[in-house]
C-alpha positions as semicolon CSV with decimal commas, in nm:
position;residue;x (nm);y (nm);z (nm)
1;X;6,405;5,997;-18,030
2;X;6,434;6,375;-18,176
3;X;6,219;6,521;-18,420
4;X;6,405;6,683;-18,687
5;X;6,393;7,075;-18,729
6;X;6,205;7,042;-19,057
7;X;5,946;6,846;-18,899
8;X;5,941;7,124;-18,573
9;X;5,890;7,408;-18,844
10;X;5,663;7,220;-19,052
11;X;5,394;7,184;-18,682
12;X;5,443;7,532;-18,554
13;X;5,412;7,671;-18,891
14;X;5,057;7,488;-18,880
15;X;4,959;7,629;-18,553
16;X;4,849;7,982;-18,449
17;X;4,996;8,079;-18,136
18;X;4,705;8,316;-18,093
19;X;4,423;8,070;-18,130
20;X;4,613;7,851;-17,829
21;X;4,658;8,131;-17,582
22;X;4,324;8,307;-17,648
23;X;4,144;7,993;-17,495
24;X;4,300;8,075;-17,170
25;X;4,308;8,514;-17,196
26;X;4,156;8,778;-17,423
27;X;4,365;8,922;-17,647
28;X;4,320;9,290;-17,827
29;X;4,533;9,406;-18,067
30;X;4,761;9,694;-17,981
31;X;4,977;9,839;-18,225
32;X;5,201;9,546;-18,408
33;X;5,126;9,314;-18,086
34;X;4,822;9,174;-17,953
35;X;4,755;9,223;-17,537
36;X;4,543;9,104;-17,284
37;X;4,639;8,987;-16,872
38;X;4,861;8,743;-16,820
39;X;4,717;8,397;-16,790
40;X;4,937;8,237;-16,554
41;X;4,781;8,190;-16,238
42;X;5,141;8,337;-16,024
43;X;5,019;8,679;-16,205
44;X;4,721;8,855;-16,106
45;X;4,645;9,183;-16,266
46;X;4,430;9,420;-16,421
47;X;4,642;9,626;-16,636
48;X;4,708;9,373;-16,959
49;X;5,109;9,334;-16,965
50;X;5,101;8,968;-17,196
51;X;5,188;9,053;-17,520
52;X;5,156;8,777;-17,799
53;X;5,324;8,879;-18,131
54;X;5,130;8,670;-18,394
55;X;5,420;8,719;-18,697
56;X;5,691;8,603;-18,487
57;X;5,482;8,351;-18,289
58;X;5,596;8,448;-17,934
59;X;5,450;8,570;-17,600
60;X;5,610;8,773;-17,319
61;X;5,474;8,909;-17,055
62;X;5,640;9,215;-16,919
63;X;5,501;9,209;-16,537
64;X;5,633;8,823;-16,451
65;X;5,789;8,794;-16,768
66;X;5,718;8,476;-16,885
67;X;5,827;8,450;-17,266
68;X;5,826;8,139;-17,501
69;X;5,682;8,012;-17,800
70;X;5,353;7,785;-17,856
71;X;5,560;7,478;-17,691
72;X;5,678;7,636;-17,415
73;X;5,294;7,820;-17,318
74;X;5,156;7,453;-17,381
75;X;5,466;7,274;-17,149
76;X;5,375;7,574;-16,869
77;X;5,001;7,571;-16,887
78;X;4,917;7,276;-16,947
79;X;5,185;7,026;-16,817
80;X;5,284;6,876;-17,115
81;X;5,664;6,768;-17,204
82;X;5,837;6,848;-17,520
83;X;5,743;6,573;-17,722
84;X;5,378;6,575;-17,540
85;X;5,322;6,924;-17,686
86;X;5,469;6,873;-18,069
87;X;5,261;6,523;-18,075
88;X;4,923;6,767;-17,930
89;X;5,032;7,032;-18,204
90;X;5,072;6,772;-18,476
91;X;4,735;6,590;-18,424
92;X;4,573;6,975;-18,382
93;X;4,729;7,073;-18,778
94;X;4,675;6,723;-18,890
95;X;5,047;6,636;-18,957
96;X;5,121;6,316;-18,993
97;X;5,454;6,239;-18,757
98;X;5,675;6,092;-18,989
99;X;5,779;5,709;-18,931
100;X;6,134;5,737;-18,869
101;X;6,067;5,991;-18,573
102;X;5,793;5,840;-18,441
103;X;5,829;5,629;-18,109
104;X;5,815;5,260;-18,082
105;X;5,467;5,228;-18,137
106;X;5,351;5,161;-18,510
107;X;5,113;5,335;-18,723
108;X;4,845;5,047;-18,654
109;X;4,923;5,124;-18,245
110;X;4,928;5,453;-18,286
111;X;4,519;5,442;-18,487
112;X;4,446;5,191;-18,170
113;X;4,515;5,453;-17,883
114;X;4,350;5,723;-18,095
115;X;4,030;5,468;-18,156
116;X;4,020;5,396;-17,755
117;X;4,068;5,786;-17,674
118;X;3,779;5,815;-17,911
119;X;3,558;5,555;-17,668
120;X;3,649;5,722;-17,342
121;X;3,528;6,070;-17,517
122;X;3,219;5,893;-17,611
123;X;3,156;5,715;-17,268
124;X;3,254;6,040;-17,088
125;X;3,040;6,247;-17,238
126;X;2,741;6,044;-17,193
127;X;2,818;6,074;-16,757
128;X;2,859;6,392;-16,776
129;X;2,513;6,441;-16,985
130;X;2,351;6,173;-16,742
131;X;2,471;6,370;-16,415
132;X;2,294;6,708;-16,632
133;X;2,000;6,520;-16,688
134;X;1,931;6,411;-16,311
135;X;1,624;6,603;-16,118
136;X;1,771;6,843;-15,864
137;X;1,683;6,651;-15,562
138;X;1,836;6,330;-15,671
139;X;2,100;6,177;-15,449
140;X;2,358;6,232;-15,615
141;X;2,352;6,584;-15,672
142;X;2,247;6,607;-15,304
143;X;2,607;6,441;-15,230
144;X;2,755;6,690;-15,421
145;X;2,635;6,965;-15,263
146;X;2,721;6,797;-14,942
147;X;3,083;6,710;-15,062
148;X;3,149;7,048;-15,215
149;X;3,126;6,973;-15,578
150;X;2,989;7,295;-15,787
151;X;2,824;7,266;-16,078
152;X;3,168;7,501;-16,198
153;X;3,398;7,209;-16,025
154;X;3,188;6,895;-16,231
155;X;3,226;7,179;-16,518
156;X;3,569;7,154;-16,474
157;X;3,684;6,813;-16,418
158;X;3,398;6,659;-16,636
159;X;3,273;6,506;-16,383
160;X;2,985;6,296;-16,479
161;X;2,753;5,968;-16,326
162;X;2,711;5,643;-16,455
163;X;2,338;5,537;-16,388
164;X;2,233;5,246;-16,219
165;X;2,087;5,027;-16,524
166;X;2,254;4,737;-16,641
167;X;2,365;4,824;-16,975
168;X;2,290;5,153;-17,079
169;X;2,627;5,253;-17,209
170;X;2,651;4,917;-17,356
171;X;2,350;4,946;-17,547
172;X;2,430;5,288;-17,687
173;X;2,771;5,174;-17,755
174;X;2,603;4,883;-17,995
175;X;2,350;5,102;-18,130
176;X;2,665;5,350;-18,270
177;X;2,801;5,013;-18,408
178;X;3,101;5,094;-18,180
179;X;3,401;4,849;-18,121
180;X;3,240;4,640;-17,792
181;X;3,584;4,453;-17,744
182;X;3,782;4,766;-17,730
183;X;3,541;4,901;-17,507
184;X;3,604;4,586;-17,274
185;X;3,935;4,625;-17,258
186;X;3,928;5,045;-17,131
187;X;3,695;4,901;-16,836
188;X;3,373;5,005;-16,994
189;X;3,205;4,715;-17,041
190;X;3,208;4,357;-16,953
191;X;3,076;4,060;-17,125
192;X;2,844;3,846;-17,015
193;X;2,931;3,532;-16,881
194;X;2,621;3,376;-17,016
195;X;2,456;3,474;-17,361
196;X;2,500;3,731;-17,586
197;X;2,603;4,105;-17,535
198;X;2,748;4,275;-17,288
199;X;2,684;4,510;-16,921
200;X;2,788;4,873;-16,802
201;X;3,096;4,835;-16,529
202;X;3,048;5,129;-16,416
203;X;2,688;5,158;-16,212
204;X;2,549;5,408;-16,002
205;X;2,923;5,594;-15,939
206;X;3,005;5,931;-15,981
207;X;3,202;5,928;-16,247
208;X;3,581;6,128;-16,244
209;X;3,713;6,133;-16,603
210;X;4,100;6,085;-16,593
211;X;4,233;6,347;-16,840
212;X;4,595;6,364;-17,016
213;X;4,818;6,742;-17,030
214;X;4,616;6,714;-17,359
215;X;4,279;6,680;-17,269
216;X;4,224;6,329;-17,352
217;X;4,018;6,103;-17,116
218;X;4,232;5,836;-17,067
219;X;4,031;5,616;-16,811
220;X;3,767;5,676;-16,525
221;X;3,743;5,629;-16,164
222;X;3,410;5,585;-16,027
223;X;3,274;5,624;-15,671
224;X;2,988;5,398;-15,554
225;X;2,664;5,537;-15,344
226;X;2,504;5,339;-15,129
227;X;2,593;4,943;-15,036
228;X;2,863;4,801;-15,295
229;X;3,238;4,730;-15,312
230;X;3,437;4,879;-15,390
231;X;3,415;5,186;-15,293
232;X;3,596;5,352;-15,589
233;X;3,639;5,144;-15,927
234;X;3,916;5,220;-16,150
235;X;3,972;5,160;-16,506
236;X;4,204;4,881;-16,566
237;X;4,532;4,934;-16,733
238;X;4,530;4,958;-17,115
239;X;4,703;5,089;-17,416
240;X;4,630;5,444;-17,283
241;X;4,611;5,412;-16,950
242;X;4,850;5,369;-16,683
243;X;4,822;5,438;-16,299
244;X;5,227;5,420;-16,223
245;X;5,256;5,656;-16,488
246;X;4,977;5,874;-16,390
247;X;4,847;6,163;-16,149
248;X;4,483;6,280;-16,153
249;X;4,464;6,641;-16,185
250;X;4,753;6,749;-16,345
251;X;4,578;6,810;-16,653
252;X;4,428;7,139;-16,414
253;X;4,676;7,171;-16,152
254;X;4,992;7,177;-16,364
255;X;4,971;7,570;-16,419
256;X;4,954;7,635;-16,027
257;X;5,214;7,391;-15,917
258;X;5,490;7,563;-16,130
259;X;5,364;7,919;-16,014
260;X;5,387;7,770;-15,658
261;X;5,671;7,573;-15,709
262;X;5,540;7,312;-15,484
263;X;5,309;7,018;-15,502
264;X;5,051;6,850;-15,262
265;X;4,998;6,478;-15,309
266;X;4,658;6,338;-15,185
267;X;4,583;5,967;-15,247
268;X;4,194;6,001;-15,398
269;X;3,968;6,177;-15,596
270;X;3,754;6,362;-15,348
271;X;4,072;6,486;-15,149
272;X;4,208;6,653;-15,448
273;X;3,871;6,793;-15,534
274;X;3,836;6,907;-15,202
275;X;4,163;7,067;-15,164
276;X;4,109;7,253;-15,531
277;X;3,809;7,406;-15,426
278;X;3,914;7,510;-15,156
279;X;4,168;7,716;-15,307
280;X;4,496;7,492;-15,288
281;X;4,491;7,436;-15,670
282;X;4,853;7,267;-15,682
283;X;4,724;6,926;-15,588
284;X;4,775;6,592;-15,808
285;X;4,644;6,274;-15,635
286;X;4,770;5,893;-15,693
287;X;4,473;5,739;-15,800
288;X;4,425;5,582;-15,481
289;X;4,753;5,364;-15,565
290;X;5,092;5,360;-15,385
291;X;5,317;5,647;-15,515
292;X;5,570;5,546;-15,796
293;X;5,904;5,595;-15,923
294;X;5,765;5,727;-16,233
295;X;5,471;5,913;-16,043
296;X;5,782;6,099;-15,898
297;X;5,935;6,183;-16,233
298;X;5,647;6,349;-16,338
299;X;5,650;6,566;-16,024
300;X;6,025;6,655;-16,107
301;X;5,923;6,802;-16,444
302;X;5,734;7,091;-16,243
303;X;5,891;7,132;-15,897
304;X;6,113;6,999;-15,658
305;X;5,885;7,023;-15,337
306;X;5,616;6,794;-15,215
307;X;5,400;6,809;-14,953
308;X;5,248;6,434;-14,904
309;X;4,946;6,396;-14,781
310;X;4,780;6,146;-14,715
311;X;4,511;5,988;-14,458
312;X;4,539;5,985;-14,119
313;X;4,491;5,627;-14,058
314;X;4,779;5,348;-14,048
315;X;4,760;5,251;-14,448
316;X;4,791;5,634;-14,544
317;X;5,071;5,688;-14,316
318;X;5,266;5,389;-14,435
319;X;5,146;5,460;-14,783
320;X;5,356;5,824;-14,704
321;X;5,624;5,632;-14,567
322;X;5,690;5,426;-14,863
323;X;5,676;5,694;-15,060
324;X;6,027;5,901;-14,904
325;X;6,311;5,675;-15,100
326;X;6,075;5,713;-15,419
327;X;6,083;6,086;-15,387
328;X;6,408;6,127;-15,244
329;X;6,603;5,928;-15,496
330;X;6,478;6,169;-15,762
331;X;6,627;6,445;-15,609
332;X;6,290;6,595;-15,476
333;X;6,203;6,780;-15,133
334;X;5,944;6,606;-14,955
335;X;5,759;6,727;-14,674
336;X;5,431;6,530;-14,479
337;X;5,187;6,661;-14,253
338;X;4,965;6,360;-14,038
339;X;4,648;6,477;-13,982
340;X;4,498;6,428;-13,641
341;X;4,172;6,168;-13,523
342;X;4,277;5,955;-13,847
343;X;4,141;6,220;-14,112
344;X;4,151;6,263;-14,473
345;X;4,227;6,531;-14,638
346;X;3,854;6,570;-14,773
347;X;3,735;6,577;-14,349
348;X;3,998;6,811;-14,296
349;X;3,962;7,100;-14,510
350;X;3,616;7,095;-14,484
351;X;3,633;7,100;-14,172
352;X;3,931;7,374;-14,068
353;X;3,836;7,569;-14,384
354;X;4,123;7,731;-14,613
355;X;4,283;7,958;-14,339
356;X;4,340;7,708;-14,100
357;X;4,423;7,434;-14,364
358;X;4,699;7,673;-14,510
359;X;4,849;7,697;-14,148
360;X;4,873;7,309;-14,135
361;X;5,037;7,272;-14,456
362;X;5,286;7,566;-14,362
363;X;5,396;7,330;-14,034
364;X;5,424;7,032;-14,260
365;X;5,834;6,894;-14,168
366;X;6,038;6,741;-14,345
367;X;5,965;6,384;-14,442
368;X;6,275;6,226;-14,320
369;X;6,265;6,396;-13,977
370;X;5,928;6,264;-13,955
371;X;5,997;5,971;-14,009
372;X;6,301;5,929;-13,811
373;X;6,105;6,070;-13,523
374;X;5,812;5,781;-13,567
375;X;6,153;5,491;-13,583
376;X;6,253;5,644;-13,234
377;X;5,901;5,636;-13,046
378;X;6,003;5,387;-12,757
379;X;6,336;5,391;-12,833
380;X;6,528;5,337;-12,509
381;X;6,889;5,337;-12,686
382;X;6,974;5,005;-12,649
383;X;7,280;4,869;-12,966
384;X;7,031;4,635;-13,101
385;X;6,792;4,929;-13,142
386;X;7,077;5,178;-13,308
387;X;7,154;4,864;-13,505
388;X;6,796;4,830;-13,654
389;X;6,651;5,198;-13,687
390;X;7,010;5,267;-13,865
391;X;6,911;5,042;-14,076
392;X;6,569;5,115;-14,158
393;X;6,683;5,444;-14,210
394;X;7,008;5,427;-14,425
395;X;6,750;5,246;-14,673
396;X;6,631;5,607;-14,739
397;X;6,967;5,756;-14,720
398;X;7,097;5,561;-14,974
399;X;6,841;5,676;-15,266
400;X;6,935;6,041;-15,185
401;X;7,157;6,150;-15,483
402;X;7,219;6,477;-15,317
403;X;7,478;6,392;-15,135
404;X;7,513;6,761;-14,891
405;X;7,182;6,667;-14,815
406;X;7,226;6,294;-14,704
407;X;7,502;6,447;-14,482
408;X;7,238;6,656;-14,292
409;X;6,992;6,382;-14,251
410;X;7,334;6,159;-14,136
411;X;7,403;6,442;-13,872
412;X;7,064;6,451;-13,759
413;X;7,066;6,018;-13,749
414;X;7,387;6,019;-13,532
415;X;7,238;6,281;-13,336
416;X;6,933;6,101;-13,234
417;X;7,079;5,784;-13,166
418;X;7,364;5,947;-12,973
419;X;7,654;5,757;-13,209
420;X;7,936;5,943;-13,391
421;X;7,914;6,094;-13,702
422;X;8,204;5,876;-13,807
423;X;8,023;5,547;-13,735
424;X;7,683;5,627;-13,941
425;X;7,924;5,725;-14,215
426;X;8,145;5,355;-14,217
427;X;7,849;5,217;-14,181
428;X;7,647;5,374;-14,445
429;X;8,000;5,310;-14,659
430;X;7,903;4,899;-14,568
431;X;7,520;4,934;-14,613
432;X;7,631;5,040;-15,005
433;X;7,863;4,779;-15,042
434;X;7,590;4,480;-14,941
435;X;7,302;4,704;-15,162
436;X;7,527;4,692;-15,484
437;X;7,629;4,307;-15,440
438;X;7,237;4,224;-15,359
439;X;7,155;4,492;-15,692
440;X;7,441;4,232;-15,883
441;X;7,328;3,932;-15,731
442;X;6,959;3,946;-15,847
443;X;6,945;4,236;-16,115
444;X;6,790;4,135;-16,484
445;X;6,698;4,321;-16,743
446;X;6,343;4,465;-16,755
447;X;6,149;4,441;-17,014
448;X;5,992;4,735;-17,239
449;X;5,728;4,853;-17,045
450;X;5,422;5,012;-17,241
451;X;5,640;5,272;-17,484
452;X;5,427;5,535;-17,462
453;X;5,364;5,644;-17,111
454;X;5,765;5,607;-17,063
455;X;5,824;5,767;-17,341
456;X;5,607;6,069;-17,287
457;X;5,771;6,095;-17,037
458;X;6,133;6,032;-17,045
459;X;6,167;6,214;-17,375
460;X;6,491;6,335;-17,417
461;X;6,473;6,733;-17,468
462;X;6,735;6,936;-17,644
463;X;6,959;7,117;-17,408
464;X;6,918;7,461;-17,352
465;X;7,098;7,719;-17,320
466;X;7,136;7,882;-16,992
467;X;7,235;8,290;-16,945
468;X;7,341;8,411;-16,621
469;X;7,418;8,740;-16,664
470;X;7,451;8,868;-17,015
471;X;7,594;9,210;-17,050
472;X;7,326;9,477;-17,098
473;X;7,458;9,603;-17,452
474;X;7,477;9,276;-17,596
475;X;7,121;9,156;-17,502
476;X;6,992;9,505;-17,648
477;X;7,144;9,467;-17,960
478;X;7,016;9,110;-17,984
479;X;6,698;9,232;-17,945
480;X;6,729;9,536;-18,168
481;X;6,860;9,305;-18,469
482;X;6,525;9,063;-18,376
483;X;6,316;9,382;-18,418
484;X;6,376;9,448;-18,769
485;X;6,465;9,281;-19,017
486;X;6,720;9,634;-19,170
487;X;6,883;9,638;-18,824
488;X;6,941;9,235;-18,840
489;X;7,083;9,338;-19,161
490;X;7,330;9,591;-19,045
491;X;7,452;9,372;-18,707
492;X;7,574;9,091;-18,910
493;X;7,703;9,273;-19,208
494;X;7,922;9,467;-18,926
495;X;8,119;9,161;-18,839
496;X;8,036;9,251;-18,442
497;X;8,001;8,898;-18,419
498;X;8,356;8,844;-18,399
499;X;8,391;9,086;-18,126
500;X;8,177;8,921;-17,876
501;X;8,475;8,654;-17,818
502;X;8,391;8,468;-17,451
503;X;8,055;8,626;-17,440
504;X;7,736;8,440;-17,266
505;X;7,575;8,544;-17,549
506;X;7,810;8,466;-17,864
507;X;7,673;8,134;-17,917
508;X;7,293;8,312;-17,956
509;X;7,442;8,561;-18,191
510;X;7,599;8,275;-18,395
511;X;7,314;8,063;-18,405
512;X;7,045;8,367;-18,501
513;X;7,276;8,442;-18,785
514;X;7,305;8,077;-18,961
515;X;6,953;8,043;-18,911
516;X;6,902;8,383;-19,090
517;X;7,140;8,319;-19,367
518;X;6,954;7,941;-19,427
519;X;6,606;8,119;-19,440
520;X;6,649;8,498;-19,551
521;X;6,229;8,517;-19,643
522;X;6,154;8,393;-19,261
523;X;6,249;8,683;-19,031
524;X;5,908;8,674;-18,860
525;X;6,070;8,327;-18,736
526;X;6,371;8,382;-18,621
527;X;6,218;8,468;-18,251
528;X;6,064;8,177;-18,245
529;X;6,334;7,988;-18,355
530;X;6,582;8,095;-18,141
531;X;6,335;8,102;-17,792
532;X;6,335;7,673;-17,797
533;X;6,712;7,688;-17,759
534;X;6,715;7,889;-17,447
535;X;6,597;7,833;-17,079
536;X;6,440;8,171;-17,039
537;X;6,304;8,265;-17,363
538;X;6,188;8,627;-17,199
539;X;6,554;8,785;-17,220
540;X;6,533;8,808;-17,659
541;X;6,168;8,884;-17,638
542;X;6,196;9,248;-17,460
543;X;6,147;9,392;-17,867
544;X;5,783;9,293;-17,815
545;X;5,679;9,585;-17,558
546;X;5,484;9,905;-17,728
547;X;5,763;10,132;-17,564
548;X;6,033;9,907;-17,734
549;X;5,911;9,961;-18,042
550;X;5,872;10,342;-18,044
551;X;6,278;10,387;-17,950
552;X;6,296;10,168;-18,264
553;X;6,137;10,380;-18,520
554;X;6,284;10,683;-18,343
555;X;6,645;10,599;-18,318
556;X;6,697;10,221;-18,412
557;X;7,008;10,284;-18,599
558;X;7,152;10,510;-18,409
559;X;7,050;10,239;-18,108
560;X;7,243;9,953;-18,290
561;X;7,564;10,198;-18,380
562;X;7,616;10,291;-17,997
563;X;7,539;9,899;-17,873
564;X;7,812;9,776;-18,138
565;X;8,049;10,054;-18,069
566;X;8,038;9,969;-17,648
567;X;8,084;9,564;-17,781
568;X;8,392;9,637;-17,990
569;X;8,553;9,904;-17,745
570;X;8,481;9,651;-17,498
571;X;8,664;9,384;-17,703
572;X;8,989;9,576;-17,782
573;X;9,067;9,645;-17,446
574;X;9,084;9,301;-17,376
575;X;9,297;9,237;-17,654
576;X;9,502;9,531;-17,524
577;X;9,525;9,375;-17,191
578;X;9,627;9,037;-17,325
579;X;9,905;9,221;-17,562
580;X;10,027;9,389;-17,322
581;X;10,068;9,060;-17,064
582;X;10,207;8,892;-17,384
583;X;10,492;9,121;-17,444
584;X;10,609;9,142;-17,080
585;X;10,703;8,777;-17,164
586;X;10,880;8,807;-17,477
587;X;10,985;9,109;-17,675
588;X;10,793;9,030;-18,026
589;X;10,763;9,333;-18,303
590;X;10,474;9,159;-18,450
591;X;10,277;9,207;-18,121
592;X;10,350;9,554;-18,055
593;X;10,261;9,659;-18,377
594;X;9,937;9,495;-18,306
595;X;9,943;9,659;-17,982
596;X;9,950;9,991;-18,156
597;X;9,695;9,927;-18,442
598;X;9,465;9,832;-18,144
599;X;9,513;10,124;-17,981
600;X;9,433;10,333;-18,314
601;X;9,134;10,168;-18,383
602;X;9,005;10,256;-17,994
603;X;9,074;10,591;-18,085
604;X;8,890;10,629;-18,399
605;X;8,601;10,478;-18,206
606;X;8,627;10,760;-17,983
């Protein structure tokens, strides 16, 4: 499902690009533009280079230029997909999505999940006041201090404590004449089995709110002290929460695992905190649940390499080995580092510290090797043992949709088990054939799983537009004619547009001018308009820098003339060229004469 461009204007018309940004960067203004340093966490510096221009409703930052619109800051920042972000900016200006672009959920589904987002808001802020509330020498601050957990971290992560009393949430919940049933259902409360009312599931944890790209608490997980099982408690599925579909800490860590470009999974709460405070901030963690398919889609939206990492003991290394085909077969690169004496990754970065924990993590191999190297302990290269690590590990093979890369790992397979490259290959060939009969044997349809988790995020986005290496004129004059309104004007009344023939950027050209000519009174929009249709949004946002601006009033014209004049030189001596090719092949009056008006017309250029 698409939402229609009159819908799209209609929310970021509604919403302030400023007032988003300035909650992650101070912004002054400076001449037409407002400034401040670049929020992104790959950019450190103390000179402000992020410009935000509030008529046009763009950023661009001129040291690691980053460029985009409201959607795009809110998809980098934040973590949120396309449709995430216009649903968060919708809800934020109060539009109402319209039914027909709405996903499958109704209007009455739609009021539920905001009702139950409302109760997790509610029952989160009352941990996180409880946890203020508690004397300093209480136990579980005391664990805190002893597990690393500042009062900036619990800050952070809103983490909170449920206290040990029966039904204290409960009882508040009744006395705000809140929904009790819908509060069962999140996990909150349970009824009693006997007589009226209800009790607090959650007692005496440490609370860890599980937050959404948008900031909504979507359920909890809760860690016990003392004697009690289990351990951790998680919410239960519900209409807003969903472990496959989920990864704690992406709400925080989204922003440093595209500057990074990597990821490190961690199976629990307390590893990931760990990890973030100890300054590896591009951490997600599984919610203590085996890694998904989907848990790997989400990963693909931000980068394609993982580190996995999970415990040291049996389960966590099994849990890492189930979790290659998942990654794998959505094209990602994973890498796994076992940690030594059966550690988790809480013990062990507490315990190496960052420096030494960073040098681990650089050493982490590839997850296949590793793997294949565990099949072959005791391996005395017997057939029947070629025969059955083969097969163990053409079950990975076959998920990898890469196929140069399933050639390596075949290389290295033939090379360990000392067989020809020729044999893994007619065998992997057979391994296919039985996984597609078995796949046509016993395949039925699925059913619709809950819409809006998949749909969040499996939403279709509109194809961008992708410029490799646009020719230096063309991009200035793009930007010149997005600087002013006049010199917009003057490019389009020029006809250059017709000149630009095979260009990269013909098709931007085109598309600034219809929407221009729909919407003459919107010129402030056309930036914005025209960043969400490209992949890097920085190359027609260059018009925003101070310096830009003063060549502008200077020379702007004079600018556009020399840009146009290069374009349509440019042009006519590839028509010249493919004249002259033409008439070596046939002797045609009509295409000489063109020849010669094309030469004229270089000339009066000249």
């Amino acid at each position: 499902m698409r939402f229609s461009d009159d819908f799209l204007n209609r929310v970021r018309d509604a919403n302030n690009i400023v007032d988003i940004i300035s909650q992650h960067t101070e912004l002054k203004r400076t001449g037409r533009s407002l400034m401040g340093l670049c929020p992104f966490p790959n950019h450190r510096e103390k000179t402000p280079s992020f410009s935000v221009s509030e008529d046009k409703q763009v950023y661009h930052c001129f040291g690691c230029k980053k460029s985009g619109t409201v959607v795009t800051f809110l998809e980098e920042m934040r973590g949120m997909n396309f449709r995430e972000a216009i649903e968060y900016l919708a809800e934020r200006a109060s539009i109402a999505i319209p039914k027909e672009e709405q996903s499958s959920r109704s209007e009455d589904q739609r009021d539920h999940k905001k009702l139950l987002l409302r109760l997790n808001k509610f029952a989160g802020a009352f941990f996180a006041k409880t946890l203020n509330d508690l004397p300093p020498h209480h136990a579980v601050r005391e664990y805190m201090q002893k597990r690393g957990i500042t009062p900036e971290l619990a800050e952070e992560f809103k983490i909170g404590y449920a206290p040990s009393e029966w039904s204290q949430l409960a009882n508040l919940l009744a006395a705000k004449k809140a929904p009790l049933g819908e509060a069962d259902k999140l996990g909150l409360i349970r009824k009693r089995s006997e007589g009226d009312g209800y009790f607090d599931l959650f007692r005496d944890r440490l609370m860890f709110p599980i937050l959404s790209p948008s900031q909504d608490i979507i359920g909890f997980g809760g860690r016990i002290f003392g004697e009690g099982q289990p351990k951790y408690l998680n919410s239960p599925e519900s209409p807003v929460f969903h472990k496959g579909y989920t990864l704690y800490g992406l709400h925080t860590s989204a922003k440093f695992i595209r500057a990074q470009d990597e990821v490190i999974v961690v199976e629990g709460y307390m590893d990931l905190i760990a990890l973030y405070s100890h300054g590896f901030k591009n951490v997600v963690a599984t919610l203590g649940t085996a890694l998904t398919p989907n848990h790997a889609k989400l990963i693909a939206r931000f980068t394609k390499n993982v580190i996995v990492l999970f415990d040291g003991d049996n389960a966590g290394q099994s849990a890492a080995e189930r979790s290659l085909p998942i990654l794998l077969a959505e094209g990602l690169m994973p890498r796994g580092l076992t940690l030594k004496d059966k550690m988790d990754p809480d013990d062990a970065v507490q315990k190496l510290g960052h420096a030494e924990f960073q040098i681990l993590l650089q050493d982490a191999g590839d997850l296949f090797l590793e793997q294949l190297k565990k099949s072959l302990k005791g391996y005395k290269g017997q057939p029947s043992e070629k025969i059955q690590i083969f097969e163990k590990m053409a079950a990975v093979l076959v998920m990898i949709k890469d196929i140069k890369l399933r050639e390596v790992y075949s290389r290295a397979l033939a090379e360990q088990l000392a067989v020809d490259e020729k044999w893994i290959k007619l065998s992997m060939n057979d391994f296919m054939k039985k996984q597609a009969l078995q796949q046509a044997r016993y395949h039925s349809p699925h059913a619709n799983f809950e819409a809006e988790s998949v749909a969040a995020i499996t939403e279709e986005k509109r194809p961008k537009i992708t410029l490799k290496n646009p020719k230096k004129d063309e991009l200035l004059l793009l930007n010149l004619m997005l600087s002013s309104q006049n010199l917009l004007e003057t490019v389009l009344n020029s006809g250059i547009i017709q000149n630009l023939g095979q260009s990269e950027l013909s098709e931007i050209f085109e598309i600034a001018q219809e929407l221009y000519r729909q919407d003459q009174n919107n010129f402030a929009k056309l930036t914005v308009l025209l960043s969400d249709k490209l992949e890097d949004p920085g190359l027609i946002t260059q018009h925003l820098h101070k310096d830009f601006a003063e060549q502008i009033e200077v020379g702007g014209e004079r600018l556009v003339k020399d840009c146009m004049e290069k374009i349509k030189n440019r042009d006519l001596r590839l028509q010249s060229k493919r004249l002259t090719q033409e008439m070596k092949l046939e002797q045609d009056p009509s295409k000489l004469e063109q020849f010669m008006n094309i030469q004229r017309e270089k000339h009066s250029i000249k």
